[in-house]
C-alpha positions in Angstrom: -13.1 -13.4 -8.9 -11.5 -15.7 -11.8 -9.3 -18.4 -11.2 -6.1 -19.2 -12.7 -3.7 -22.1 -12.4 0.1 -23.0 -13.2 1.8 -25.8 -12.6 5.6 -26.3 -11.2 8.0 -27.1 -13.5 10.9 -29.8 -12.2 12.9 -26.4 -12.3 10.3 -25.5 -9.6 9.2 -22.9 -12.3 5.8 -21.5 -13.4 4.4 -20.1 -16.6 1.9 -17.1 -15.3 -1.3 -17.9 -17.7 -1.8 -15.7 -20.8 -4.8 -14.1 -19.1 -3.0 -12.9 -16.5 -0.5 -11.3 -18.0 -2.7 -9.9 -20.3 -4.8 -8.1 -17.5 -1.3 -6.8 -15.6 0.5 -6.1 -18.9 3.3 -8.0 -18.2 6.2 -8.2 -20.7 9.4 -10.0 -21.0 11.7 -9.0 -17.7 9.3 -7.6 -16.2 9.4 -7.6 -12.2 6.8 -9.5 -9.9 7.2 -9.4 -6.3 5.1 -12.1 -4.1 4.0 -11.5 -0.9 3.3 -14.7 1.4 0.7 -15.2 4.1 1.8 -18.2 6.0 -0.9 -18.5 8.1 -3.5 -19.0 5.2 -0.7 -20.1 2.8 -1.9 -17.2 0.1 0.2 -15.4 -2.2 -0.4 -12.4 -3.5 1.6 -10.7 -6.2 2.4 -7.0 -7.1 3.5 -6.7 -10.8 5.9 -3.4 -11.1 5.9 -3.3 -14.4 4.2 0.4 -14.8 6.5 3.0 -14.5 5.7 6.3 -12.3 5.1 8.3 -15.4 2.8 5.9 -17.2 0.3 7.1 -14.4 0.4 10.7 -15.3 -3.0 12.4 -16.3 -4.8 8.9 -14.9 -6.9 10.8 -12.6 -7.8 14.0 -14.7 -10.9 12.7 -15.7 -12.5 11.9 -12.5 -13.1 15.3 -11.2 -14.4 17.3 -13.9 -13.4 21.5 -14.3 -10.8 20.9 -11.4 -7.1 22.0 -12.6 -4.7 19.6 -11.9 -2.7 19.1 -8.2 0.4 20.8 -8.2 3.3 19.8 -6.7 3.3 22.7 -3.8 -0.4 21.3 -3.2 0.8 17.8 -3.0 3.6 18.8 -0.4 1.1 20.4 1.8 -1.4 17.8 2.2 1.6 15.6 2.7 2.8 18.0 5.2 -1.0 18.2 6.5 -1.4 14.8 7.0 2.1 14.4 8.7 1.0 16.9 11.1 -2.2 15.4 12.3 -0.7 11.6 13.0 2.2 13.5 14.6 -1.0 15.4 16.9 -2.8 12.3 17.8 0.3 10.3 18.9 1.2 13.1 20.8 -2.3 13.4 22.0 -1.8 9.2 23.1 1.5 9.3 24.3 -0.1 11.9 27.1 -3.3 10.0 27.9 -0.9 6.7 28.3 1.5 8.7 30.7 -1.5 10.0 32.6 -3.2 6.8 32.8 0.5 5.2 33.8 0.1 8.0 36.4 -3.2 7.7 37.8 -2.6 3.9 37.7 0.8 4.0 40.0 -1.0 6.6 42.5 -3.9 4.1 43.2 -1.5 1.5 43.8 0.7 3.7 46.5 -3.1 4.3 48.3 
């Protein structure tokens, strides 16, 4: 992984090195957001710089002869997804209120 430092300015400023905004494509105003870890004092940094349709057609290439997703297709597998993690907390919720069951009828014996 490559290594880049900045120094704080008195301003408590930085300059984020030429490399780095090369790779992220980072222009002037440009947003970065930083996310702290306090417990291993990281930072990690998400530039949103790239706008949601400067990603179109990225991924038409890695799947060769497939048409691309439509929109009713995206919905669905949205809609898919939505219903399985709505299915296994369901499916949770029940074991936990059965074992909350069991659990209070061993007591009362």
């Amino acid at each position: 992984m490559p290594h880049y430092e900045a120094k704080v300015s008195s301003k408590g400023q930085i300059t984020i090195p030429a490399e780095v905004r090369s790779f992220f494509m980072l222009k002037d105003g440009d947003k970065v957001d930083f996310y702290v870890d306090p417990r291993s004092r990281a930072v990690s940094i998400l530039a949103r710089n790239a706008k949601a349709s400067d990603l179109f057609g990225i991924l038409k290439d890695r799947i060769p002869d497939r048409p691309p997703v439509t929109l009713g297709e995206m919905d669905q597998g949205i809609a898919d997804h939505l219903a399985e993690k709505h299915a296994r907390i369901s499916r949770e919720w029940n074991e936990w209120r059965e074992f909350q069951e069991w659990k209070k009828s061993r007591a009362a014996e």
